[in-house]
N, C-alpha and C positions, 0 to 999 in steps of 0.2 A: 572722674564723675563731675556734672557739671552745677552750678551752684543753685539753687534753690532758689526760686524769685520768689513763690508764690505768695501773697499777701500772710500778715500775721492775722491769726486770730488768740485768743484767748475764752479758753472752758473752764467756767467756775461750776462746778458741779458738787452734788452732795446728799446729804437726807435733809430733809424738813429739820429747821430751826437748829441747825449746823452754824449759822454765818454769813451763808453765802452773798444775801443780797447786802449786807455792811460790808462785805468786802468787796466784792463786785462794783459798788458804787466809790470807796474809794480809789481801788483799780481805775477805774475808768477817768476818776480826776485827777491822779497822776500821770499817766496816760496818754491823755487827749483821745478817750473811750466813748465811743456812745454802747451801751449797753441792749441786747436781742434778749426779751424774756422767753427761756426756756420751759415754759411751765402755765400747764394744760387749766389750771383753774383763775389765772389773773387774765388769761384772755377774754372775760367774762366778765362785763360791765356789774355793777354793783355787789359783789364778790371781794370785796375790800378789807376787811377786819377778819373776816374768817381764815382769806389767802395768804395774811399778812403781805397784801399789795403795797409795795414802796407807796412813802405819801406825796402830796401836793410838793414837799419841799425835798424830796430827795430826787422826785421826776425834774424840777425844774432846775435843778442843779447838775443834772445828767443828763442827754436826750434818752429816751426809754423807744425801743420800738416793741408792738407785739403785745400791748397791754391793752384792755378793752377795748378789743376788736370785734368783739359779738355780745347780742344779748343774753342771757342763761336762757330763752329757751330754744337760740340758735347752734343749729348743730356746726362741727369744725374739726374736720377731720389731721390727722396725723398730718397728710398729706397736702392738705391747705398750710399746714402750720411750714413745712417746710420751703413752698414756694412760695408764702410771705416770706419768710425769712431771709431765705435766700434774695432775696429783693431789695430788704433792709440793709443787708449785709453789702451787696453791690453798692446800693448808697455812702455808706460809711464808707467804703474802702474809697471810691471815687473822690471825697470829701478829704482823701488823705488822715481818715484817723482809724482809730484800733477797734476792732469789731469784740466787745467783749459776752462772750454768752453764757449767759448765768439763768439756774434753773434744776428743777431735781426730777423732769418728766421724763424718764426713761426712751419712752416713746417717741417725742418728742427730737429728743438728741440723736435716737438711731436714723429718726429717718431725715433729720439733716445731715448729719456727720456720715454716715455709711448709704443712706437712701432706703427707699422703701422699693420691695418687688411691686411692678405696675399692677392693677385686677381691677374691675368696675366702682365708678364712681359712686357714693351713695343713693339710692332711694328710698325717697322720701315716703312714699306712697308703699311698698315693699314693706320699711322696716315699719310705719304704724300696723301694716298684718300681721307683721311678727310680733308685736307688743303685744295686738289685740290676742292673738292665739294664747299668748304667753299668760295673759290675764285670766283666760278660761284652761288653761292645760295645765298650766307653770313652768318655769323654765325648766326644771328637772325633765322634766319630757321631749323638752325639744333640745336641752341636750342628748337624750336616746333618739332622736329624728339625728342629730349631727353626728353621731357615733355610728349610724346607719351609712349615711354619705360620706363620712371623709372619718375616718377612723382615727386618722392622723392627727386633724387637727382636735377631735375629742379629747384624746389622750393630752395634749397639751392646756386645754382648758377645761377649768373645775365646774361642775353643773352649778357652782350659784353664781357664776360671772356674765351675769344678763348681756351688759354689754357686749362681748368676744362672742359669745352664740349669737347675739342675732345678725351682728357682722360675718362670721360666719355663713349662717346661712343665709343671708340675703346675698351675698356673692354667690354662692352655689344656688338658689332660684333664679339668677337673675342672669348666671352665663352660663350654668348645666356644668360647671366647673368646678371640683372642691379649693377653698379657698388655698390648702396646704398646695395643691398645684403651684396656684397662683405665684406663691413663696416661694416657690423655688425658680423664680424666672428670674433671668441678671435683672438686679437692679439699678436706678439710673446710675450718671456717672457720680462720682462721691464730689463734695464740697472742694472748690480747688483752692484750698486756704492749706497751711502750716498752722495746725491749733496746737496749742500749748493746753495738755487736758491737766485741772489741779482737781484733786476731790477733797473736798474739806470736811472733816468726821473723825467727832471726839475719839479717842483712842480705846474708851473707856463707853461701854453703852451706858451705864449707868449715869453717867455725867448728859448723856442725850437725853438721857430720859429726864432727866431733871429739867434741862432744858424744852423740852418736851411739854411737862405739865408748868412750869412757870409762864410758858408764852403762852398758852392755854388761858391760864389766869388773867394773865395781860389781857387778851380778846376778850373774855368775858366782861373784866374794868372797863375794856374800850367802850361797850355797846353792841357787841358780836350777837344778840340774843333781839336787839332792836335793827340791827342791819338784817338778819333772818327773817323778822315781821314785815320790814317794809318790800322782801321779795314775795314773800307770803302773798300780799298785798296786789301786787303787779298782775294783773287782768290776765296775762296770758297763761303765766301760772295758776292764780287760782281758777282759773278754767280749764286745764290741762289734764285729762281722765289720769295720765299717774306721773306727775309730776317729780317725785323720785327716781324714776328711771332715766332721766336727764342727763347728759353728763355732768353739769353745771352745779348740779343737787347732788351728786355721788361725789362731789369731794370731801374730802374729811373734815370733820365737825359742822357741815351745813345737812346734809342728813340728818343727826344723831338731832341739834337744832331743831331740825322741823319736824320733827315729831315730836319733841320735847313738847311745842310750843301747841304742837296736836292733842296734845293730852295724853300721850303714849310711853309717856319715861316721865319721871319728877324730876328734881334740879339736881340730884347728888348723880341719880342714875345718868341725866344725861352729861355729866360731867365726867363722870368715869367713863362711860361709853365712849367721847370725843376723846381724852385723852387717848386711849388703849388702840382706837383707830389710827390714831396720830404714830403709834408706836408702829403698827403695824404697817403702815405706810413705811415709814422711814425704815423697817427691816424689809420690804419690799425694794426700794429704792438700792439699799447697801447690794443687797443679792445680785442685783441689774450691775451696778458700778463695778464689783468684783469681775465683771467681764470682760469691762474694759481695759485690757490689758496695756495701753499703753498711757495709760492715766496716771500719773502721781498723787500719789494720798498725801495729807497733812492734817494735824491736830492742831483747830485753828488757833487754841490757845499753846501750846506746846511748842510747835512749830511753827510761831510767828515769823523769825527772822531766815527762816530758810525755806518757807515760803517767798517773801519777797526775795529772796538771792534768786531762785527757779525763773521766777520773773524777768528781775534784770538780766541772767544770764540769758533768756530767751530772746529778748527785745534789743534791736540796737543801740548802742547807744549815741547818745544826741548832743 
């Protein structure tokens, strides 16, 4: 068998408020790392306290690629994310250093690590129809329109996940195609890197959870509630007929946020609501990772030192 050239990479993956990006940043300063954000909500320019987006002094202590590259009310698909990235990643390898990719976007990582099945690019024009329908029907119903057309992919997505139906169907109006087709086409070729996949995730949910609501705390101390008013704020938003449906707004605790600040939840409610999101994300996240079967797990507090052996074992040494 012959020896394996292909560049290294390293995947620091995990649930929200795991570790990841503290380790990920020291990773990469041992290393000689620059760092590919994994993760669907720091690609979004002023998203900062809520994303818990590395700051001014840990970007400039690391190169970050893949962090506010769009505005929150610019769309950015799976698929953009991986031919950026893949681009980044060329860079770093070229540059002679370590391509480290840290992030908990399921999404995200499948469709750089494995790729995404090809089907039509977004429209723009298409999917405001389908919002607009969606605001006089609801989405419940045009999840019954998707169950009508593609059976297959109804069954895999639940009637309140606005996003996936109207992806969904905007692929099938737009090529007479059900999307699950689509999915099943080879996808392109996979990332031609050697990744060292680690998963970082307390052993103990409880202990996440803890961590959970104390970073929670933290964003609220930060000003999480005044970075909320100043997107509020931002013209294109507040002109935007339903601004929650964004992807940018459907990340966890900036939601739960803007309606707080709408008058729609008081301050205990919208506290408990971001937290229990945040949970439910990060058991969202675990369920994805469990698939990944040739991922290594680690308890980032437990399994300090045999984390870092996984490491050095993987890398040559210098």
């Amino acid at each position: 068998m012959g020896v394996d050239t292909r560049p290294l990479a390293i995947a620091v993956m995990g649930p929200t408020a795991s570790g990841k990006t503290a380790f990920a940043i020291e990773l990469a300063q041992r290393h000689d790392g620059e760092i590919v954000s994994v993760d669907s909500a720091l690609v979004y320019r002023g998203l900062d306290i809520g994303a818990a987006k590395p700051d001014a002094a840990e970007r400039a202590g690391v190169p970050h690629h893949l962090i506010d590259v769009r505005e929150p009310w610019q769309p950015y698909s799976a698929a953009e994310f991986a031919q950026d990235a893949r681009a980044a990643i060329e860079g770093i390898v070229a540059r002679g250093r370590l391509p480290v990719l840290a992030g908990g976007t399921g999404l995200y990582f499948q469709a750089l690590l494995h790729g995404l099945a090809p089907m039509p690019e977004a429209d723009p024009a298409l999917r405001e129809a389908i919002s607009a329908e969606a605001a006089e029907r609801g989405w419940a119903a045009l999840h019954e329109e998707l169950a009508r057309v593609d059976p297959e992919a109804a069954t895999r997505i639940r009637p309140g996940d606005a996003q996936r139906i109207q992806r969904a169907l905007e692929v099938y109006r737009a090529s007479g195609r059900p999307i699950s087709a689509w999915q099943r086409d080879p996808p392109p070729p996979r990332l031609p890197l050697r990744v060292l996949r680690l998963v970082l995730a307390p052993a103990d949910r409880a202990v996440l959870h803890e961590r959970i609501a104390l970073r929670f705390e933290r964003m609220l101390a930060a000003g999480f509630l005044d970075e909320v008013r100043r997107l509020r704020a931002l013209a294109p938003l507040r002109e935007h007929p339903r601004p929650l449906d964004l992807p940018a707004l459907r990340a966890v605790g900036y939601r739960q946020a803007w309606e707080h600040l709408a008058g729609l939840a008081g301050a205990e409610e919208f506290r408990q609501r971001g937290i229990a999101a945040t949970r439910q994300l990060a058991k969202r996240q675990l369920t994805w990772l469990r698939g990944e079967l040739d991922a290594r797990w680690f308890d980032p507090e437990r399994d300090a030192v045999q984390l870092r052996e996984a490491v050095s074992r993987f890398l040559p040494r210098t």
